[in-house]
C-alpha positions as CSV (number, residue, x, y, z in Angstrom):
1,X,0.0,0.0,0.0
2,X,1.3,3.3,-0.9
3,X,0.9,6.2,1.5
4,X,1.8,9.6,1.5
5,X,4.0,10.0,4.4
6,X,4.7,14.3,6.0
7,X,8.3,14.5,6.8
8,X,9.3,16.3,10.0
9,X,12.9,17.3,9.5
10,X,13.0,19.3,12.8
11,X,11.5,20.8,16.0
12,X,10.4,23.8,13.6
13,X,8.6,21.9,11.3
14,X,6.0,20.6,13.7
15,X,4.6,24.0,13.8
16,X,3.8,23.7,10.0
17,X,1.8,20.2,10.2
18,X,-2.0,20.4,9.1
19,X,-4.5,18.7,11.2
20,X,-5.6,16.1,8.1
21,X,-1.9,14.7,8.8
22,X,-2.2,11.0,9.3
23,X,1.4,9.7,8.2
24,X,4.1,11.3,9.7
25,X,8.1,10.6,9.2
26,X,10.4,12.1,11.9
27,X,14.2,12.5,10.4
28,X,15.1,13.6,13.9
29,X,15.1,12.4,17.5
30,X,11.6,13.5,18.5
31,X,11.4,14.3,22.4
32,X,8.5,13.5,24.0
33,X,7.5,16.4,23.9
34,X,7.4,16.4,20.5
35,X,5.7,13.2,19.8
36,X,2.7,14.4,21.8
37,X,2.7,18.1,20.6
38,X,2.3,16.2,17.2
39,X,-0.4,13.8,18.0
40,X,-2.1,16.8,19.7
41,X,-1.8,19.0,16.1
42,X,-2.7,16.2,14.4
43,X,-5.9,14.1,15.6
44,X,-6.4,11.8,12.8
45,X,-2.4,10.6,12.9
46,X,-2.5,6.5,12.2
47,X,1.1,5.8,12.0
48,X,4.4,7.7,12.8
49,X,7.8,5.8,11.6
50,X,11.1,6.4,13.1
51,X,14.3,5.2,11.9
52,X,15.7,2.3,14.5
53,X,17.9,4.3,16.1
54,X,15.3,6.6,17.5
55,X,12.9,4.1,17.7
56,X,14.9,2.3,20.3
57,X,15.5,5.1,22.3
58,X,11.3,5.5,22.7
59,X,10.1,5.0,26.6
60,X,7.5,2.0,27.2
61,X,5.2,4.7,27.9
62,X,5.5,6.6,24.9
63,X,4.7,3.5,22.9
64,X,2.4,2.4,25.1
65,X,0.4,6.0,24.8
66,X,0.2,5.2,21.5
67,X,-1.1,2.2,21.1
68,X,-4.0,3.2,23.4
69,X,-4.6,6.0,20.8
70,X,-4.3,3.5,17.6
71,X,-1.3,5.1,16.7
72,X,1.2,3.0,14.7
73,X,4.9,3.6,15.4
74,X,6.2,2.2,12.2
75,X,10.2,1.8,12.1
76,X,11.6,3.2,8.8
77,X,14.3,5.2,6.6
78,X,13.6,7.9,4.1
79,X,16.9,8.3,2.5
80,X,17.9,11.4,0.5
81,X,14.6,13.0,0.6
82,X,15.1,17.0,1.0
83,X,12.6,19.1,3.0
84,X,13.3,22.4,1.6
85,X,12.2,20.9,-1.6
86,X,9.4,19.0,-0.8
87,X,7.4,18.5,2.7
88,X,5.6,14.8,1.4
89,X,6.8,11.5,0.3
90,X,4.9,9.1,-1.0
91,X,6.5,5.3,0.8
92,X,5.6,1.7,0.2
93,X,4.2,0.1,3.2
């Protein structure tokens, strides 16, 4: 299935996201913080990926809170995809 993932590349980008955002790629090490400030911008989120490194570093709660919520934590790579030239990719999944 193909979706059409919004890539965060950093803190300042969450401030951008649209509320219809349900596929979201962090290229960063989202905080908390973050992650949360996100699902709260964004009701209607299904899945956030994460590359394995920062998934790893993810508390039990913080995966745990999003379960409860239906909110896939997907891990994943988007390689060579530049923000300042395009906020979407579209990712097999």
């Amino acid at each position: 299935m193909k979706v059409v993932f919004r890539i965060i590349g950093s803190e300042e980008d969450i401030a951008s996201l649209e509320p219809n955002e349900e596929y979201i790629h962090f290229c960063f090490r989202p905080s908390e913080k973050e992650i949360f400030n996100v699902v709260r911008i964004c009701p209607e989120i299904k899945i956030i990926q994460l590359p394995i490194s920062y998934f790893r570093t993810l508390s039990n709660t913080t995966k745990t809170l999003m379960s409860m919520n239906n909110i896939e934590i997907r891990v994943g790579n988007v390689w060579g995809h530049r923000t300042d030239i395009d906020t979407h990719k579209t990712l097999n999944i």
